[in-house]
N, C-alpha and C positions, 0 to 999 in steps of 0.2 A: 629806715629800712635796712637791715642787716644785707649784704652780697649774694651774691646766688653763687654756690658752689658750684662749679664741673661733679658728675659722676665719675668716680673715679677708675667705674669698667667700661663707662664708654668711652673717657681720653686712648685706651688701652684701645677699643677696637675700631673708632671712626674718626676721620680725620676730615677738614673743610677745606676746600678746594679756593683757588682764587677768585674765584667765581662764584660760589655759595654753594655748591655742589657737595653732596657727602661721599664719600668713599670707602667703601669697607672690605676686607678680605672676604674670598667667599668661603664658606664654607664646607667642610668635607674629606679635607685633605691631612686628618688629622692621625688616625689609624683604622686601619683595614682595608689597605690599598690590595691586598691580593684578590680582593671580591669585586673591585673595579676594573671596568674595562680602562685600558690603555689611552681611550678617547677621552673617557670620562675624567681622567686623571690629567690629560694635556690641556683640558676646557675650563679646569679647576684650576689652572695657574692664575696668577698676577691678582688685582683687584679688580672693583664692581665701580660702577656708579649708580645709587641710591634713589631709588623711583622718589620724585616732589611729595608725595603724599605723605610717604613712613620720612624723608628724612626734614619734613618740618616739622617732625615730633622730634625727632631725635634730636636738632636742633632747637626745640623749643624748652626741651625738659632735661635733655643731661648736658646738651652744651651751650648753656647759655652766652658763654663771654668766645663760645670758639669764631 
């Protein structure tokens, strides 16, 4: 059996936690902040943690060795 590659757009946007956890930046914050509220743009910092469901895919399919 040939290795399973990493995707190499999702090394780029998720990362595994010590615990098995996924992690991803949220989205939104990318341009067109003058049509967001002020709230919506302070709620939009830092990262997420990955509901079990989406990130045993993400996990299962583009990061296999993460």
């Amino acid at each position: 059996m040939p290795k399973l590659k990493t995707k190499s757009g999702a090394k780029k946007r998720f990362k595994i936690t010590g615990t098995g956890k996924v992690v991803y930046a949220q989205a939104g914050k990318r341009h067109g902040m003058i049509k967001r509220t002020k709230k919506q743009i302070r709620n939009l910092r830092g990262t997420n943690v990955m509901f079990e469901s989406d990130a045993y895919n993400v996990k299962k399919f583009f990061l296999p060795n993460g």
